[in-house]
N, C-alpha and C positions, 0 to 999 in steps of 0.2 A: 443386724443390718436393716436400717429404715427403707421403706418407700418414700421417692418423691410425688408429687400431684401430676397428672399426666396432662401433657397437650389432647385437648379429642379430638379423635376422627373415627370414621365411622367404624373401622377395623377393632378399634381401642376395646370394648367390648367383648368379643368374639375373643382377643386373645388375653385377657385377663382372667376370663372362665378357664381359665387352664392352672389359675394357680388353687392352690388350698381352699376350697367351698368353707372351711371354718375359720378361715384368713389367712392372708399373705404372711401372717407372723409364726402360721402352727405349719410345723412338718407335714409329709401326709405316713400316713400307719398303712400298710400292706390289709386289704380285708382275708389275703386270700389264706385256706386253711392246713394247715400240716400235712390232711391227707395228697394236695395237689404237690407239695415238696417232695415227700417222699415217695410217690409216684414217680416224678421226675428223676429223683436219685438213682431208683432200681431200673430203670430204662437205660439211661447214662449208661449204669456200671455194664448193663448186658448188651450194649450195643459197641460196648472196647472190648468185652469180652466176644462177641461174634466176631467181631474183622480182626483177634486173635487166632482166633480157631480158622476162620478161611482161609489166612493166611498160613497158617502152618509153625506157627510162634508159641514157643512153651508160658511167655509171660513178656510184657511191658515195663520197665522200668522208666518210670516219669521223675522229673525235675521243672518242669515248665510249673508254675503254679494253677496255671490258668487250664492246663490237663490236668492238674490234682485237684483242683476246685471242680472240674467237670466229672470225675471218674469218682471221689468219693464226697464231694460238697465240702472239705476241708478247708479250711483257708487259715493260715496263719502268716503276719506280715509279707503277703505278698507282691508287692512294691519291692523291698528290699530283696525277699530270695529269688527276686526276677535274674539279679546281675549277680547276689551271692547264692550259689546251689549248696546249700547244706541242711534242706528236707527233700524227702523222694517218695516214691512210691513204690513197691512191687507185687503187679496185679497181674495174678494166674491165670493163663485161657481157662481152664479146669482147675481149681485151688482157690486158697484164699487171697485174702487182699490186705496185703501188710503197708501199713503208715510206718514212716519213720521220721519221727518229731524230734526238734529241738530238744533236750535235756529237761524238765521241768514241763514242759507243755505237750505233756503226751494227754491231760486231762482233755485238749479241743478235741477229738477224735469219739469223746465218749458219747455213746449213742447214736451214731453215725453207721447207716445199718449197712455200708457195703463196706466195713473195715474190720476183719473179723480178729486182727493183732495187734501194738501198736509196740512198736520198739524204740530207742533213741538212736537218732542219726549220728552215722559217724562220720564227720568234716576233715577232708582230706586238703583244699586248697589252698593256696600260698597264707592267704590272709589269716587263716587258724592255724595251718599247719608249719612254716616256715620252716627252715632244712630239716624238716622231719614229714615233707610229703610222700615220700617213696613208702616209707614207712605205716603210715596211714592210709594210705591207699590198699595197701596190700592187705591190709585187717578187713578194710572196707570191702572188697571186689573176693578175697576169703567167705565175707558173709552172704555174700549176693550168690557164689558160687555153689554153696551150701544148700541155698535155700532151691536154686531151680535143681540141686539133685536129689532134694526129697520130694518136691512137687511137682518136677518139670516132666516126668513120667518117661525119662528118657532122653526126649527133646530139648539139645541143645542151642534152639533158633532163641536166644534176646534180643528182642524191642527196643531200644532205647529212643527218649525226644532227643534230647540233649546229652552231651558226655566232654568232657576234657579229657586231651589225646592220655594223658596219664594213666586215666581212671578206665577210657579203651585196651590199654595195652594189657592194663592187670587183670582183665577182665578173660583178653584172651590167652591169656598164659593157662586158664583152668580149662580150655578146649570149647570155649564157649562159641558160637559162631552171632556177631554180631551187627543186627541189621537197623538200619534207619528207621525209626518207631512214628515219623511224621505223618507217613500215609493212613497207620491207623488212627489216630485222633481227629486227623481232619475229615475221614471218611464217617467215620462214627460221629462227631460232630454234626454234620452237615444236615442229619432228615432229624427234624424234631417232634418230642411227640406233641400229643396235646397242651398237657400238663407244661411244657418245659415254655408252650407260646403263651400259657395265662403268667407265667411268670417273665415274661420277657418283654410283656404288654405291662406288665405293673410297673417295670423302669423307664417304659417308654413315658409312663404316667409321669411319672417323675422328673424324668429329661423335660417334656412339653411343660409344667411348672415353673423349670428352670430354664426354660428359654423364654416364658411369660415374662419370669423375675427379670431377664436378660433386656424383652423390651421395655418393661415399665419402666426400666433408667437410663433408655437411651435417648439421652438428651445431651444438648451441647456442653459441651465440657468435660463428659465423661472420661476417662481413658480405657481404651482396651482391658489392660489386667483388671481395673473395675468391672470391667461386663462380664472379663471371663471368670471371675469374682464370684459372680453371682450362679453360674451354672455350676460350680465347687459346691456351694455355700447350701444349693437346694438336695445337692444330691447327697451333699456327708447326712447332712441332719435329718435327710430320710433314707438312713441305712445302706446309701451308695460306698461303692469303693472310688476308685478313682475315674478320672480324662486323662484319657492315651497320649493326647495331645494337647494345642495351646493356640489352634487357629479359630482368634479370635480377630479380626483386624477392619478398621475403618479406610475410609477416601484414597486416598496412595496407597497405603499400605495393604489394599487387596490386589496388588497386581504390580510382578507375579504373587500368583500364590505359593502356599506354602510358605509365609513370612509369620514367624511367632509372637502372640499380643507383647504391646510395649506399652509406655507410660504416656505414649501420642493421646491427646485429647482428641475426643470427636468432633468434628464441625457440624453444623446445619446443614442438614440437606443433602451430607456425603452417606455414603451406602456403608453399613454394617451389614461384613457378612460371619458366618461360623457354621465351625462343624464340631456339634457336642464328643462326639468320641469319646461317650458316657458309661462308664463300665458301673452300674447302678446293684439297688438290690437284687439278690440272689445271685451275683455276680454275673446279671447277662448286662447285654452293651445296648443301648442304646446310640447308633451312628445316623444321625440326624443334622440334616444341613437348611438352613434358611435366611434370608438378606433383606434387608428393609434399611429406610431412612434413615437418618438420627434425627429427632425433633420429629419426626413423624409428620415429616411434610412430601406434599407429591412428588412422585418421581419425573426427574425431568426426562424429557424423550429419550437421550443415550440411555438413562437407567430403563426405563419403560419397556422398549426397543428389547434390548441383551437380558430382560427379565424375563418376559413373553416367548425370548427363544431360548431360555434354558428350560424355561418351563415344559415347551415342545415337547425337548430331546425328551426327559424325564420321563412326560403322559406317554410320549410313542413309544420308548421302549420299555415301559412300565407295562405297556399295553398289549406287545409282545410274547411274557412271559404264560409258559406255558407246559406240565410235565411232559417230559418227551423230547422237547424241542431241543436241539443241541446248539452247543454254543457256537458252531460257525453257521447254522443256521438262523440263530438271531441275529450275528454278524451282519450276514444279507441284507436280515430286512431290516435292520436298525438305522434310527435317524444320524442325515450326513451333516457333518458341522462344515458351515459356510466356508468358502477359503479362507476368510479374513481372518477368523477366529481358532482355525486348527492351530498356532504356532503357541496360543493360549490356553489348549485342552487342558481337561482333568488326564488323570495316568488311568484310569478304568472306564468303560461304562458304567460297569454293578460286581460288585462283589458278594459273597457270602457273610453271613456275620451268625451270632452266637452269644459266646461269651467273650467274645473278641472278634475282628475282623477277621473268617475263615474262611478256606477253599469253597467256593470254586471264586477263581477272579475271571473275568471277562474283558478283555481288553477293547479299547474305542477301534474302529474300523480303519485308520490309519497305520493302529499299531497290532491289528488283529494276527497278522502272519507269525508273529512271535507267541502265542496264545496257544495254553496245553487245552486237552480235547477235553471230552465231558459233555451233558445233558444236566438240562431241569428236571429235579424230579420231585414229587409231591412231599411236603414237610420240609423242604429249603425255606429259608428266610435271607435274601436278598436285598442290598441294597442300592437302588440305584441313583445313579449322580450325573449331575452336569455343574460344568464350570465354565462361564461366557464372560468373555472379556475380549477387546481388540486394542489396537496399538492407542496408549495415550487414555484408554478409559479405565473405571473400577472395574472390578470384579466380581461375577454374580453367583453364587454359590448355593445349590439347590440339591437335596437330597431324601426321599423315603424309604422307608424300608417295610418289604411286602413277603407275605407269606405266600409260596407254591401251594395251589390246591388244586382239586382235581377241575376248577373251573376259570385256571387262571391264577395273576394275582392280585391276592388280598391286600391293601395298606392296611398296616398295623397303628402307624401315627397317623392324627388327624389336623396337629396345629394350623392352623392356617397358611394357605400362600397370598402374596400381595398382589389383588386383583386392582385394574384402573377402574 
């Protein structure tokens, strides 16, 4: 993918330093070292293993990949076993940690120091199984049943993320007792260590590259899928997985939000906005929001105006955050969106993120009274947003993501915002 020559303005600078110091045309290479990975791994695997044990849970059984990429660092096609469950995991409060891989691909697991088995999955749904799911299932939830009564130490409470009502039933026919395994991943999730934010700072590197590349070609004529093009294009070929999403969108097409990029070319002067919803290397996410011109010319007052006050919302309750402080106590003091613009809100204030968008979510102040309870607490990485738009204008889409310290919060990204 070429570069074009950029209009200049004085911003142009500032955010071209974001891409590859050895050129737009080389990837960038992770500096950081094995030690800081598998740091992060053994934290992972002991903090699903403690809100096991608090909980009173003999063991976990994962199918989310994005819990099996967090609990042992594994990842195989995980795009597709998103929607087809046929790898899993089963992780001991006290015991080991069995993989169970696709047939032929049990080698990805090797060296992987919180997997101490690795077996081959057995695939029970329509798509592999066809009138012979009763039948495989029952082999299946046989082996599961097996393994928590040599290691479950008694304890028949199972964890599961995810389950098909089939694969529940056979589960409970061996006296299992089985509970909803959400709260522990997302709890365990939530406080991260050190280690887990130098690695989640490396794809933010990444992401900010790919939003550089995003500006260099926003120039008239462009189309949407071309831009959102380019945030794909930076994140594969430095060892990214996927974008969650596809909100990439120009001039009309930001408002409402929530409209998915299309083959619309950009005009002059209309507002590009996005949200990377960058799941980069080492599998953490990068959810980063920012909006600027096409042609990179000034914003006229409406945009100027609605950019100034997203930005607000953001710094004030960016500014807010604090361990301790609880989520209807940010509520309180959190910035009020003008009447004009409430019919136009984002769906959150700030959410959590990770290796995905996670607990905790925080809802905007209108919609606060539906918002489960909880507090900040130190090792959250949060991100928070604003989306300003009124009847008949674009849409201004603004978002960072901050780490909880004991002094507040830290921004992790730095790319630039568009000052007048």
């Amino acid at each position: 993918m070429s570069t074009v020559p950029l209009r200049q303005s004085p911003l142009d600078e500032r955010k071209r330093a974001y891409l590859n110091s050895e050129g737009a045309d080389k990837p960038l290479r992770s500096p950081l070292p094995d030690e800081i990975l598998n740091a992060a791994r053994h934290y992972r695997l002991s903090r699903v293993r403690q809100l096991l044990q608090q909980s009173d849970f003999s063991a976990i059984l994962l199918y989310d990949p994005v819990n099996i990429r967090y609990a042992f660092d594994c990842s195989n096609m995980q795009v597709w076993t998103a929607h087809n469950p046929l790898r899993y995991a089963l992780i001991f409060a006290d015991g080991p940690g069995i993989m169970f891989e696709f047939k032929a691909c049990e080698h990805l697991s090797e060296g992987l120091p919180g997997v101490d088995e690795v077996r081959v999955a057995k695939g029970w749904m329509y798509l592999t199984a066809g009138d012979r799911v009763q039948e495989m299932v029952t082999v299946w939830a046989d082996e599961i049943a097996e393994l928590i009564s040599i290691y479950g130490a008694g304890n028949k409470r199972l964890a599961i993320d995810r389950i098909e009502p089939e694969g529940l039933f056979s589960l409970q026919t061996h006296g299992l007792e089985i509970v909803e395994g959400g709260q522990v991943n997302e709890r365990a999730r939530a406080i991260k260590s050190p280690e887990e934010i130098e690695l989640m700072k490396w794809t933010i590197r990444v992401s900010e590259a790919a939003m550089a590349r995003v500006y260099e070609h926003s120039m008239p004529g462009v189309t949407e899928q071309e831009l959102w093009a380019h945030l794909h294009f930076e994140n594969a070929r430095s060892g990214g997985d996927w974008l969650e999403t596809k909100l990439l969108t120009c001039g009309p097409n930001t408002n409402p939000w929530y409209q998915e990029c299309s083959d619309r070319p950009c005009q002059e002067g209309e507002m590009i906005s996005f949200d990377t919803d960058m799941v980069g290397p080492y599998g953490y996410c990068a959810d980063l929001s920012r909006s600027w011109t096409c042609g990179y010319t000034p914003m006229n007052p409406t945009q100027q105006r609605l950019y100034n006050i997203a930005l607000d919302q953001v710094e004030h309750n960016m500014n807010l955050i604090e361990p301790g402080l609880s989520f209807a106590e940010f509520n309180q003091k959190s910035w009020r969106i003008p009447d004009q613009h409430i019919p136009f809100r984002y769906s959150v204030a700030l959410h959590g993120v990770g290796m995905a968008d996670e607990w905790p979510i925080v809802l905007l102040h209108p919609d606060f009274a539906n918002n489960h309870g909880g507090m900040f607490e130190q090792g959250m990485v949060i991100c928070v947003e604003s989306l300003m738009a009124e009847e008949g204008s674009e849409s201004i889409k603004l978002e960072t993501q901050v780490l909880v310290t004991e002094h507040g919060a830290e921004r992790l990204d730095s790319f630039p915002w568009e000052h007048p």
